[in-house]
N, CA, C and O atoms as a GROMACS GRO file, in nm:
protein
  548
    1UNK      N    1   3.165  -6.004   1.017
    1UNK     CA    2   3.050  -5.938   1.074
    1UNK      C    3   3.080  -5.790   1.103
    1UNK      O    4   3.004  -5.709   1.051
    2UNK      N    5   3.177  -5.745   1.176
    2UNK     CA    6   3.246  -5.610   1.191
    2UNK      C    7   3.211  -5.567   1.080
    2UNK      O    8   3.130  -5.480   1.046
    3UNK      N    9   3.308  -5.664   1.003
    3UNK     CA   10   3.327  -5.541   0.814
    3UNK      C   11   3.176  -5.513   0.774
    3UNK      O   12   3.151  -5.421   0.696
    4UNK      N   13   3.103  -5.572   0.813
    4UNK     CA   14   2.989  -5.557   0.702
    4UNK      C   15   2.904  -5.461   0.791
    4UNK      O   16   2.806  -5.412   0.735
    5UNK      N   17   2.934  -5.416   0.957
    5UNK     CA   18   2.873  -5.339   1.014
    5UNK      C   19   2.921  -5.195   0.951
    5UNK      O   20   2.861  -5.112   0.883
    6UNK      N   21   3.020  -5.198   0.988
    6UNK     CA   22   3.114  -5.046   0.950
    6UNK      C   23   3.077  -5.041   0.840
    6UNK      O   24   3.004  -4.945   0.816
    7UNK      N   25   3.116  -5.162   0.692
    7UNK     CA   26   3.060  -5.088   0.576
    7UNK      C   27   2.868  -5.017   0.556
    7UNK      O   28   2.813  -4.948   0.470
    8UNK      N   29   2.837  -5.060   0.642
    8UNK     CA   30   2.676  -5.041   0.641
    8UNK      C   31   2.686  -4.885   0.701
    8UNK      O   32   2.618  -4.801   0.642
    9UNK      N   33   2.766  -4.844   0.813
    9UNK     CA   34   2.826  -4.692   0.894
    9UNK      C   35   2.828  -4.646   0.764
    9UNK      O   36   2.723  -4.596   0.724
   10UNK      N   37   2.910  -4.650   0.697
   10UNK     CA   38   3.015  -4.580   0.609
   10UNK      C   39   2.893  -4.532   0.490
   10UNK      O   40   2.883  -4.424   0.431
   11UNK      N   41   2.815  -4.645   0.481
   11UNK     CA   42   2.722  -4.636   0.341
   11UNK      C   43   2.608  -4.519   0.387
   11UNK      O   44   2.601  -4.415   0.322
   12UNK      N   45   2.536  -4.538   0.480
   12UNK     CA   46   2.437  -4.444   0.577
   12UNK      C   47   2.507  -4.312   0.601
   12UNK      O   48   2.436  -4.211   0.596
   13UNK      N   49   2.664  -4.293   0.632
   13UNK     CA   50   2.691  -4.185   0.629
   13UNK      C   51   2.728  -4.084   0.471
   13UNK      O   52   2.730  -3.964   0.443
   14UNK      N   53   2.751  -4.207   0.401
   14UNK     CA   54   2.764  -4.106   0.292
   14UNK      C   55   2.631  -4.091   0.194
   14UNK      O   56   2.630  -4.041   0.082
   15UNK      N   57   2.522  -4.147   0.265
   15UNK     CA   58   2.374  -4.110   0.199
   15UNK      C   59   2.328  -3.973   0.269
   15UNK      O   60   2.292  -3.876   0.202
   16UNK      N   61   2.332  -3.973   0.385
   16UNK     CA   62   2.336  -3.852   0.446
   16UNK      C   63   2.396  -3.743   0.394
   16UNK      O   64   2.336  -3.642   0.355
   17UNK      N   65   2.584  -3.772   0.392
   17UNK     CA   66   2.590  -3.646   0.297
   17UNK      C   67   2.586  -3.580   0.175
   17UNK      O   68   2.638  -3.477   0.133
   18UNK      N   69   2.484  -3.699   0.112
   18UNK     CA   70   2.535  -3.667  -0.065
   18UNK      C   71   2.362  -3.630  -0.014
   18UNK      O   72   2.315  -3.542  -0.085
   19UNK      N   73   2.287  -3.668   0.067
   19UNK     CA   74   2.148  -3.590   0.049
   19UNK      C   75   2.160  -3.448   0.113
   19UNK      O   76   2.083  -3.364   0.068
   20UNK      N   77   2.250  -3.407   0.218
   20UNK     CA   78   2.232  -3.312   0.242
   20UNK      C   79   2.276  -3.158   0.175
   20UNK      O   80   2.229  -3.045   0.187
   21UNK      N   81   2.407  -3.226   0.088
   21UNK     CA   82   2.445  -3.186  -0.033
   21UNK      C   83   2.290  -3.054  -0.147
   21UNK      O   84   2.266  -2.935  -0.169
   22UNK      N   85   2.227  -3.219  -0.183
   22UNK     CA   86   2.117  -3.203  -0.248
   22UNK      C   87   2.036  -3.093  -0.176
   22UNK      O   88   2.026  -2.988  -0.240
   23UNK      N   89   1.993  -3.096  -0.088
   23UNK     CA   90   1.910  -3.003  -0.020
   23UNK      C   91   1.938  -2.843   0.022
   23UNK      O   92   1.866  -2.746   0.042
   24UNK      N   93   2.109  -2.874   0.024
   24UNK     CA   94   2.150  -2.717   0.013
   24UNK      C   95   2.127  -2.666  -0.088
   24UNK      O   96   2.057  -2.566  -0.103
   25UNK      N   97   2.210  -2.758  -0.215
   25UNK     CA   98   2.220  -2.690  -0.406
   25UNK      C   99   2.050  -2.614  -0.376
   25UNK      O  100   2.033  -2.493  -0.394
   26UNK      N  101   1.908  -2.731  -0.319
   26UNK     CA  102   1.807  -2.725  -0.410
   26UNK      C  103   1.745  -2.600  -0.330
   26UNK      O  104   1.646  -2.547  -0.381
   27UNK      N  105   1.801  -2.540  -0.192
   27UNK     CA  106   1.741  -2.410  -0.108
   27UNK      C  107   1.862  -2.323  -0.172
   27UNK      O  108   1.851  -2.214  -0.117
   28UNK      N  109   1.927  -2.320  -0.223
   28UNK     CA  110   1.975  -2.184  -0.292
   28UNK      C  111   1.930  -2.183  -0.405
   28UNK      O  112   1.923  -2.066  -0.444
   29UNK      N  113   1.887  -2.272  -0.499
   29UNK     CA  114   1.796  -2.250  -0.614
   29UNK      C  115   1.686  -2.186  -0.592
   29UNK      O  116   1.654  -2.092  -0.664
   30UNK      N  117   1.595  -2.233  -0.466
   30UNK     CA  118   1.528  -2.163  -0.442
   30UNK      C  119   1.490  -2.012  -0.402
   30UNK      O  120   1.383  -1.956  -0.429
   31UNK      N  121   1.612  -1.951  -0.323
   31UNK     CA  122   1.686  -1.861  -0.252
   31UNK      C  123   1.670  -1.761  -0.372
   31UNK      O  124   1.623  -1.650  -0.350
   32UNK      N  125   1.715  -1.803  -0.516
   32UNK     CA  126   1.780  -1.736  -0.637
   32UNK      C  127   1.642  -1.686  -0.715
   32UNK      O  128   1.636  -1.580  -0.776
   33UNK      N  129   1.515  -1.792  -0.703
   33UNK     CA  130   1.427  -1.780  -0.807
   33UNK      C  131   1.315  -1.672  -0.697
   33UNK      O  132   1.238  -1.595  -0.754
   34UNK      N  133   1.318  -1.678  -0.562
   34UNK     CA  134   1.269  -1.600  -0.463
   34UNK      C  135   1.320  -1.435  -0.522
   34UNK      O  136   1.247  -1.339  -0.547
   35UNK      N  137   1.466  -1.445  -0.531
   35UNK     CA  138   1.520  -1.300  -0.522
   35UNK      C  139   1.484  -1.230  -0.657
   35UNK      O  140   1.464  -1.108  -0.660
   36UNK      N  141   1.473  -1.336  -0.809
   36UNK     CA  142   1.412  -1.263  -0.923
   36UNK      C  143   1.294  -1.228  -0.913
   36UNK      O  144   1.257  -1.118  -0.957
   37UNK      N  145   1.202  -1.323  -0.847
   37UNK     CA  146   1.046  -1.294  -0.819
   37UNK      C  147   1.043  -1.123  -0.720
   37UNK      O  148   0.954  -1.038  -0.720
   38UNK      N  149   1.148  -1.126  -0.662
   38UNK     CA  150   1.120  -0.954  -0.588
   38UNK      C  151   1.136  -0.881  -0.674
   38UNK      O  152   1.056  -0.795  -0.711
   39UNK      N  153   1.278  -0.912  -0.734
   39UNK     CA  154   1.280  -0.767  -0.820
   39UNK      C  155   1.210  -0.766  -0.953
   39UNK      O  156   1.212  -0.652  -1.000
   40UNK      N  157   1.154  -0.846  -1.025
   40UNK     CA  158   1.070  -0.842  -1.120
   40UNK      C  159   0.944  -0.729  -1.043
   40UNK      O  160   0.903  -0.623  -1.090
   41UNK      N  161   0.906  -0.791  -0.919
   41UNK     CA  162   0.803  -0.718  -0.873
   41UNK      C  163   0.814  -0.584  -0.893
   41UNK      O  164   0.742  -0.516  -0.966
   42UNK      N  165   0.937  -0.534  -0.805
   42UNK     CA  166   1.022  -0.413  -0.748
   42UNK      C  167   0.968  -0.304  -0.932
   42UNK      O  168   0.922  -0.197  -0.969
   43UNK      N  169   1.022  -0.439  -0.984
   43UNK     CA  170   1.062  -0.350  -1.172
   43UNK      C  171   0.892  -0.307  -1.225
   43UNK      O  172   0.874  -0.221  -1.311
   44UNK      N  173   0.774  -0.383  -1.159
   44UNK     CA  174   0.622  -0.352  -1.205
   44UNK      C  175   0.602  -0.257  -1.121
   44UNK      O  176   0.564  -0.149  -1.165
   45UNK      N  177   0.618  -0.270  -1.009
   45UNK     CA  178   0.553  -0.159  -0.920
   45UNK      C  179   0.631  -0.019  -0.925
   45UNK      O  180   0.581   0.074  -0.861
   46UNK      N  181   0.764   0.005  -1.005
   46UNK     CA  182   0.806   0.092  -1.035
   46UNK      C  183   0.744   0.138  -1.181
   46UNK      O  184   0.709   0.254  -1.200
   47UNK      N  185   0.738   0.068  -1.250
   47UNK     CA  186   0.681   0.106  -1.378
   47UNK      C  187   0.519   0.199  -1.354
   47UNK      O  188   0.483   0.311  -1.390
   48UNK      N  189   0.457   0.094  -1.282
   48UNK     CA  190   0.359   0.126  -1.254
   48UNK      C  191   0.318   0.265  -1.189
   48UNK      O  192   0.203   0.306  -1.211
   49UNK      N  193   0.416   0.348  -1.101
   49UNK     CA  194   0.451   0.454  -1.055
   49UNK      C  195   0.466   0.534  -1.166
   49UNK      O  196   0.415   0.643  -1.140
   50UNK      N  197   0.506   0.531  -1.264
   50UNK     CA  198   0.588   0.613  -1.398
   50UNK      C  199   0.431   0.639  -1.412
   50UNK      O  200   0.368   0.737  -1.372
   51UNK      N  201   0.389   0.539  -1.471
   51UNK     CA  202   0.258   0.538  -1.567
   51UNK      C  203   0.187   0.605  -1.444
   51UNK      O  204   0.249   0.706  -1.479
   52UNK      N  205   0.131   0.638  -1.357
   52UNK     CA  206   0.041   0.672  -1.276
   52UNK      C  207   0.090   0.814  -1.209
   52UNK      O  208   0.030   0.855  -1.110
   53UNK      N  209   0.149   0.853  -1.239
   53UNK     CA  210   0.209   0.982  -1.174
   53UNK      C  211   0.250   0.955  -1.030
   53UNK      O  212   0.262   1.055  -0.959
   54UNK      N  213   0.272   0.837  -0.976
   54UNK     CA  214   0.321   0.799  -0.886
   54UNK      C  215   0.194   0.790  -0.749
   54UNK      O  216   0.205   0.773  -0.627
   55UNK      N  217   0.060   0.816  -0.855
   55UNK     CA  218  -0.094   0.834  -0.777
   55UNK      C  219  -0.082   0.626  -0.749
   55UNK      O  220   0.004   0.547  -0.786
   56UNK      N  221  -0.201   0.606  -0.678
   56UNK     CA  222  -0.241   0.488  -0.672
   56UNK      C  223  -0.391   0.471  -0.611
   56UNK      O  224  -0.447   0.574  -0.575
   57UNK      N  225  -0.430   0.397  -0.603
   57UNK     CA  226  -0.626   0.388  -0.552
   57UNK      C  227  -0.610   0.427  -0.417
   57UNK      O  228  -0.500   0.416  -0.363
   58UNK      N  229  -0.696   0.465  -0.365
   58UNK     CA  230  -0.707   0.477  -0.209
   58UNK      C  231  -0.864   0.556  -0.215
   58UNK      O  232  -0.944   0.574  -0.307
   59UNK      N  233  -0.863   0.599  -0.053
   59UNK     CA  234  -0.959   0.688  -0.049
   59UNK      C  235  -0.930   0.821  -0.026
   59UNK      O  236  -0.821   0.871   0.000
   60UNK      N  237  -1.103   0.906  -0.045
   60UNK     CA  238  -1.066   1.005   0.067
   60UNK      C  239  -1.189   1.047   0.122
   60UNK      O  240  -1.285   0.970   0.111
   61UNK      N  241  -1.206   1.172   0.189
   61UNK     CA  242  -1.390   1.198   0.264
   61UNK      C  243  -1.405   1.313   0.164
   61UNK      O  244  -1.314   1.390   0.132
   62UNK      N  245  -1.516   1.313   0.123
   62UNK     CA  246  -1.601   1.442   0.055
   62UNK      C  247  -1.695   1.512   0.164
   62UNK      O  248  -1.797   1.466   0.217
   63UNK      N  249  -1.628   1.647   0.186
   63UNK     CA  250  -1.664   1.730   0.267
   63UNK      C  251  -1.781   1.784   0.222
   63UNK      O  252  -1.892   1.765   0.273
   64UNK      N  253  -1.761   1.839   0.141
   64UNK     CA  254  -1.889   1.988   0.057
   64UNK      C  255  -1.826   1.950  -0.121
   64UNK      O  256  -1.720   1.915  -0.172
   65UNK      N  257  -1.959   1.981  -0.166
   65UNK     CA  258  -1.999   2.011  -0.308
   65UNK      C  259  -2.060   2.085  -0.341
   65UNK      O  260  -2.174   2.046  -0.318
   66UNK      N  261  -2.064   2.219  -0.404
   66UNK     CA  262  -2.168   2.306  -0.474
   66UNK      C  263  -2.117   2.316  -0.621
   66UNK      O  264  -2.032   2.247  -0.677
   67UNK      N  265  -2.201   2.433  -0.674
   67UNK     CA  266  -2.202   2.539  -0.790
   67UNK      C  267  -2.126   2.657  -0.741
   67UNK      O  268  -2.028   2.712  -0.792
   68UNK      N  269  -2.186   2.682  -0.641
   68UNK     CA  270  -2.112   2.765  -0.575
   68UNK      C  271  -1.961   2.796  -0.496
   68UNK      O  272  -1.943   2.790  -0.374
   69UNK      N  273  -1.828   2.839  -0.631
   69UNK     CA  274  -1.745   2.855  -0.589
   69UNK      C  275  -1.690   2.924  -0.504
   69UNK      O  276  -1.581   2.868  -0.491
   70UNK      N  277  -1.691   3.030  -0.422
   70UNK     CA  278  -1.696   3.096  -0.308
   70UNK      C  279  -1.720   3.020  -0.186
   70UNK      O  280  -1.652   3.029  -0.083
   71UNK      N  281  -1.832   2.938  -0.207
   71UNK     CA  282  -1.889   2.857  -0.085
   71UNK      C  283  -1.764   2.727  -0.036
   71UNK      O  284  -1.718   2.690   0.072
   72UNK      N  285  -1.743   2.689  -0.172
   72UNK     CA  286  -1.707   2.582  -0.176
   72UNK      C  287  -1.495   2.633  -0.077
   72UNK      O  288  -1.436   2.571   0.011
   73UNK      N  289  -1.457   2.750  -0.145
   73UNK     CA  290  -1.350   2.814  -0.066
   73UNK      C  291  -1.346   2.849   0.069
   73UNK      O  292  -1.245   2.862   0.139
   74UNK      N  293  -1.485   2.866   0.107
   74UNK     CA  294  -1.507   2.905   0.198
   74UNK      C  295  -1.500   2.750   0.307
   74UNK      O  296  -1.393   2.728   0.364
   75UNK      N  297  -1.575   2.686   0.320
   75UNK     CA  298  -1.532   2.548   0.378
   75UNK      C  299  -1.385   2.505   0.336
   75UNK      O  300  -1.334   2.456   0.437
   76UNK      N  301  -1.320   2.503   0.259
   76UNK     CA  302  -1.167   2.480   0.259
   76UNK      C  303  -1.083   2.512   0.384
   76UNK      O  304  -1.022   2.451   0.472
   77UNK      N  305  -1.118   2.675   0.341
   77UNK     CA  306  -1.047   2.752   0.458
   77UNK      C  307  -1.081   2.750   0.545
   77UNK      O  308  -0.994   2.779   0.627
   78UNK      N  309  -1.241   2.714   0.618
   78UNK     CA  310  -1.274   2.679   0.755
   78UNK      C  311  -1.228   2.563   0.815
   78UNK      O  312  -1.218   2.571   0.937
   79UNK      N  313  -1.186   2.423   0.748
   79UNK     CA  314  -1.171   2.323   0.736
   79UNK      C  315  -1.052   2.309   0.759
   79UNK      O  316  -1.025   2.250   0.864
   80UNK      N  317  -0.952   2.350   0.682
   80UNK     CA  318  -0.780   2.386   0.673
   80UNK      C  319  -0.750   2.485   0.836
   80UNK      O  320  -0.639   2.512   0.882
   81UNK      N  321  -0.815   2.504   0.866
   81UNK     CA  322  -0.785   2.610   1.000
   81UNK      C  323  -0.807   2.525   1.127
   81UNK      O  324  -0.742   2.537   1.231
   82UNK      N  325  -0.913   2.432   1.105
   82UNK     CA  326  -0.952   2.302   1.217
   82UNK      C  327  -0.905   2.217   1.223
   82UNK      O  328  -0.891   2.153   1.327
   83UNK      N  329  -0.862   2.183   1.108
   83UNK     CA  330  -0.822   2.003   1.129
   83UNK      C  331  -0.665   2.040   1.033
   83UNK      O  332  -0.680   2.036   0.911
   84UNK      N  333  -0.546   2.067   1.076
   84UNK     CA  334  -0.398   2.118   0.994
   84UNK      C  335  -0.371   1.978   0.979
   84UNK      O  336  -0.341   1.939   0.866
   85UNK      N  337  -0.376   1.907   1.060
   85UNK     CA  338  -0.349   1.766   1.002
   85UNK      C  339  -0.362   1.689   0.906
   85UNK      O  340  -0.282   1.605   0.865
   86UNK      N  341  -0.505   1.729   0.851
   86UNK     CA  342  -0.558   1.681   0.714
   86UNK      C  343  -0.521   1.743   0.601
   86UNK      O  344  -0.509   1.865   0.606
   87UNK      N  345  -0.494   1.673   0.471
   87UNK     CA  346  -0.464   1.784   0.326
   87UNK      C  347  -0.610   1.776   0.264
   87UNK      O  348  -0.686   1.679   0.268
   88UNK      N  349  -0.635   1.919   0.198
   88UNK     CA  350  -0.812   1.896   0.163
   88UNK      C  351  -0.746   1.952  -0.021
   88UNK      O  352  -0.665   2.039  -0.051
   89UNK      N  353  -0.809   1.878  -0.088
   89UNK     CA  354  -0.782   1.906  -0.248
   89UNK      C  355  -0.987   1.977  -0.269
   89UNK      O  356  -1.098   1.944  -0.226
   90UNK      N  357  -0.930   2.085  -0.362
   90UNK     CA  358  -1.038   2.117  -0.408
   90UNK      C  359  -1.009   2.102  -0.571
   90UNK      O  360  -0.915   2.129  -0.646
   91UNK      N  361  -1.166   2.034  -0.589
   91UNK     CA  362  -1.144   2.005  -0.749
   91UNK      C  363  -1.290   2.070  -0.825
   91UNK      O  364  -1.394   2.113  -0.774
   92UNK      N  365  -1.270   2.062  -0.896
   92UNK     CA  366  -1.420   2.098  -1.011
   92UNK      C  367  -1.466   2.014  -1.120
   92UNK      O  368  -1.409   2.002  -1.228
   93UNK      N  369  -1.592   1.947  -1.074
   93UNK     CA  370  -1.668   1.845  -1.104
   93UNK      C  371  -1.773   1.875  -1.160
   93UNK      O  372  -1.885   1.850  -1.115
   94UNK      N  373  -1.743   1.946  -1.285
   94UNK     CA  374  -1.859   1.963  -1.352
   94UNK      C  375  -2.022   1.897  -1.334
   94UNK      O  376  -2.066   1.789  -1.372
   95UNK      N  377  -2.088   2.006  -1.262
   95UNK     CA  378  -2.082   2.120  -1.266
   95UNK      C  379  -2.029   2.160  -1.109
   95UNK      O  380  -2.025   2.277  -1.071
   96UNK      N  381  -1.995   2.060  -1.034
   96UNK     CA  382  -1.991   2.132  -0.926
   96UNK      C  383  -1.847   2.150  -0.865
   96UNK      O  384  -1.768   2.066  -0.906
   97UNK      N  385  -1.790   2.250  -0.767
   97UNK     CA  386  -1.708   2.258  -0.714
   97UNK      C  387  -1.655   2.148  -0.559
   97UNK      O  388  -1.698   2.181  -0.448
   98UNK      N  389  -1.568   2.031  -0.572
   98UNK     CA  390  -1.611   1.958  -0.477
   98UNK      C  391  -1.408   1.969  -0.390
   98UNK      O  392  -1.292   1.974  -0.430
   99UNK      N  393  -1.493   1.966  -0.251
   99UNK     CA  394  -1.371   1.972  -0.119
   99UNK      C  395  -1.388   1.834  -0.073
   99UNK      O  396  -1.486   1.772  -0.030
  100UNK      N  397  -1.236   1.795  -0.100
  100UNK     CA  398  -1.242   1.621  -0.065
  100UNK      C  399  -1.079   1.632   0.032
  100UNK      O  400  -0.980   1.702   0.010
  101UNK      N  401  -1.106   1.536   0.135
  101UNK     CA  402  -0.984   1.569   0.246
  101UNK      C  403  -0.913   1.468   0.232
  101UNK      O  404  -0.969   1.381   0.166
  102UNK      N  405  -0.790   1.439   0.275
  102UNK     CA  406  -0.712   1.295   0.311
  102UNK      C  407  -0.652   1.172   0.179
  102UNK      O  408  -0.700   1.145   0.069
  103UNK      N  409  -0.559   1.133   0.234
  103UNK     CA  410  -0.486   0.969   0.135
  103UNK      C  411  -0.483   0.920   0.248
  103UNK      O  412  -0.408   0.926   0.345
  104UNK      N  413  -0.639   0.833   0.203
  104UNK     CA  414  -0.607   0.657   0.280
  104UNK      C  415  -0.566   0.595   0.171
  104UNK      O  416  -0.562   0.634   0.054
  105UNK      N  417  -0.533   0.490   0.222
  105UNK     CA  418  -0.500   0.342   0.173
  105UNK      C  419  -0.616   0.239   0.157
  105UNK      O  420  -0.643   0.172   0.057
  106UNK      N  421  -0.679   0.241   0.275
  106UNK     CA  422  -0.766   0.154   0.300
  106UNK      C  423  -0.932   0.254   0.347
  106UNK      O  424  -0.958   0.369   0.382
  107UNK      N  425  -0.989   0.158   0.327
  107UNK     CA  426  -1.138   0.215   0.333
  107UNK      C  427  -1.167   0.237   0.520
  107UNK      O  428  -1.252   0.308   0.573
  108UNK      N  429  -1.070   0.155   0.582
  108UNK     CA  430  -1.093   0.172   0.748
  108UNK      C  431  -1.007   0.278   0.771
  108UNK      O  432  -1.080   0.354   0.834
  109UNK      N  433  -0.906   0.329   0.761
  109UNK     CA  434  -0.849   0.480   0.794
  109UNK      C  435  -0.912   0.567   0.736
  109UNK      O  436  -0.883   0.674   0.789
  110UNK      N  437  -1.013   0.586   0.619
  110UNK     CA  438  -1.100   0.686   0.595
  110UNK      C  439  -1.188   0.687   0.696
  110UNK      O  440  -1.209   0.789   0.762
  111UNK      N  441  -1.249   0.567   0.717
  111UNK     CA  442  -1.361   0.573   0.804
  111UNK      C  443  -1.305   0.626   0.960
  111UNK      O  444  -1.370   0.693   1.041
  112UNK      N  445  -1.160   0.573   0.977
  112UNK     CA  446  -1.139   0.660   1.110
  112UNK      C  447  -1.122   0.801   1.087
  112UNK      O  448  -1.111   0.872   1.187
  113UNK      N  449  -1.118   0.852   0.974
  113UNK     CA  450  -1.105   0.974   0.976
  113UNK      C  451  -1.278   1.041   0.950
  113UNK      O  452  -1.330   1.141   0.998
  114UNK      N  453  -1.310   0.981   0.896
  114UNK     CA  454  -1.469   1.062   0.922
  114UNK      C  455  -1.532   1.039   1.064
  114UNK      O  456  -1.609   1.123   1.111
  115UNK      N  457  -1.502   0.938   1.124
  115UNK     CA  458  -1.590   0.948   1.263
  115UNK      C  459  -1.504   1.084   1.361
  115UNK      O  460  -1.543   1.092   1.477
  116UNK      N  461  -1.415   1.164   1.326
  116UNK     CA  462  -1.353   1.256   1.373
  116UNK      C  463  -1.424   1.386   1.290
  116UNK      O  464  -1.437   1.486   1.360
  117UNK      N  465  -1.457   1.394   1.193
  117UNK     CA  466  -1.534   1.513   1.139
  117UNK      C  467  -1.684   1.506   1.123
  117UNK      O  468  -1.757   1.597   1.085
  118UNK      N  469  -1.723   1.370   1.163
  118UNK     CA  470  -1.873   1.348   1.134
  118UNK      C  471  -1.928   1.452   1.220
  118UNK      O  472  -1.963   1.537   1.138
  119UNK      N  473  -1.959   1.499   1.342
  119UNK     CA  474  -2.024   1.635   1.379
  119UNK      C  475  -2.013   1.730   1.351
  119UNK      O  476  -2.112   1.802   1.366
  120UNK      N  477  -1.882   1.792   1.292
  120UNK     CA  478  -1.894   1.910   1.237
  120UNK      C  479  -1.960   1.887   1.070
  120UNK      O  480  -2.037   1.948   0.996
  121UNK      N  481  -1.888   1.773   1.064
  121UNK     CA  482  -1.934   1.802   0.914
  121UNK      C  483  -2.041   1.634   0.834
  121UNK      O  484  -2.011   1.532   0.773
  122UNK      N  485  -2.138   1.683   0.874
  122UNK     CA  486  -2.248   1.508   0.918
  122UNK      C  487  -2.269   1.457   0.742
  122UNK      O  488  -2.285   1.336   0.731
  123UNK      N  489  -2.271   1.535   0.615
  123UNK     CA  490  -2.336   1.561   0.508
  123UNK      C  491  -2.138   1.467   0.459
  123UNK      O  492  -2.137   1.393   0.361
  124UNK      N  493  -2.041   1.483   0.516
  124UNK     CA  494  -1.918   1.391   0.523
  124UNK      C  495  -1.950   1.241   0.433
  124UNK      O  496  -2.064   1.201   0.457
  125UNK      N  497  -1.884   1.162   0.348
  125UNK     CA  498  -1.878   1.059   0.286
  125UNK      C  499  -1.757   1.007   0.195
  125UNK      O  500  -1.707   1.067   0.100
  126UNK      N  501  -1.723   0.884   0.245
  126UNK     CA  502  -1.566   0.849   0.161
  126UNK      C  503  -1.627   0.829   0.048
  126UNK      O  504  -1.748   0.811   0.033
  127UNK      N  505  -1.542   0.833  -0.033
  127UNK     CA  506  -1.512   0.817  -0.204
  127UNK      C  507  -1.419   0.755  -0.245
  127UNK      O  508  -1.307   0.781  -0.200
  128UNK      N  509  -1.437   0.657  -0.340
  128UNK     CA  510  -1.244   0.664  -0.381
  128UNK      C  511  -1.206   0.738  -0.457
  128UNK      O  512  -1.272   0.791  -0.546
  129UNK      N  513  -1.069   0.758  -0.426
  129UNK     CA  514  -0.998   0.820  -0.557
  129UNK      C  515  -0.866   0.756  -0.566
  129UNK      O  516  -0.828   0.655  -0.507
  130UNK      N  517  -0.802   0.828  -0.649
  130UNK     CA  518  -0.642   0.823  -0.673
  130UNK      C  519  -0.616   0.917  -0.552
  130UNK      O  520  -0.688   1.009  -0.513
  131UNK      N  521  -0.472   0.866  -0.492
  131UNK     CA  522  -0.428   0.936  -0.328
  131UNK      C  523  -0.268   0.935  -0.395
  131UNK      O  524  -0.202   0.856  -0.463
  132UNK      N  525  -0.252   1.035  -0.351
  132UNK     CA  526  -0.093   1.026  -0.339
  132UNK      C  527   0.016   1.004  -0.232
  132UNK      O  528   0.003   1.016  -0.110
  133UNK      N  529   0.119   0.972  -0.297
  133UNK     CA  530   0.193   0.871  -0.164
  133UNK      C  531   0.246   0.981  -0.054
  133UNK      O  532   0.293   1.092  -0.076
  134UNK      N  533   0.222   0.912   0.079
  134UNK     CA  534   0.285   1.014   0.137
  134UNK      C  535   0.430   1.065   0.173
  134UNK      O  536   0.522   0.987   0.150
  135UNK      N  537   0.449   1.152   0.211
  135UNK     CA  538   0.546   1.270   0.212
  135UNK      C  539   0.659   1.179   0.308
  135UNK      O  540   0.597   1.128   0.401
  136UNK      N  541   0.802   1.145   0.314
  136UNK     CA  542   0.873   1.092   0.411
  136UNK      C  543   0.919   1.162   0.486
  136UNK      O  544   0.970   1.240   0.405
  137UNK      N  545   0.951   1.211   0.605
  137UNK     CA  546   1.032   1.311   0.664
  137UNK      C  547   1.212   1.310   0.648
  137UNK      O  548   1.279   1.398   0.700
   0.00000   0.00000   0.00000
């Protein structure tokens, strides 16, 4: 009766460790196919940088649009003198000359940034564009 207790110990303990065995091998397999899945990523989202000039989607606010290039400099530089915090790109949009401010990411940090210029500037509206990444210190 003993023998057949202990051998029953002996059998339970070595199921235990030949399963726990198993469960290590099968979380470092896992561990391994986790770490290719990053850097495969790592290797698209770098590529993807090449091909894109290192631009990506985001937003930004459209200040002013004319024909009128002078005008359109003219709000830059009023704009650039008020708010130094913000970067304002001026582009030309056939036919018109257009002042667009800021790289969001997301459509809610544009919007926090227009409820900060909406009184001075009410005629204000996000857009998307291509944003570029920002600057690290």
């Amino acid at each position: 009766m003993y023998f057949a207790y202990f051998y029953g110990v002996k059998y339970r303990l070595f199921l235990i460790l030949i399963l726990g065995c198993f469960s290590v091998v099968f979380s470092q397999e896992n561990q391994t196919q986790t770490l290719l899945k990053v850097k495969t990523l790592q290797e698209k989202k770098i590529e993807y940088n090449k091909r894109n000039n290192g631009e990506s989607d985001g937003y930004r606010l459209k200040i002013h649009f004319s024909a009128d290039r002078s005008k359109a400099k003219e709000v830059k530089t009023k704009f650039d003198a008020k708010y130094t915090d913000m970067i304002t790109y001026e582009d030309y949009q056939q036919p018109n000359f257009v002042i667009t401010v800021g790289d969001y990411k997301t459509k809610l940090e544009a919007y926090e940034a227009l409820k900060k210029i909406k009184d001075e500037y009410p005629y204000a509206f996000i857009v998307k564009s291509k944003i570029r990444p920002m600057k690290l210190n």
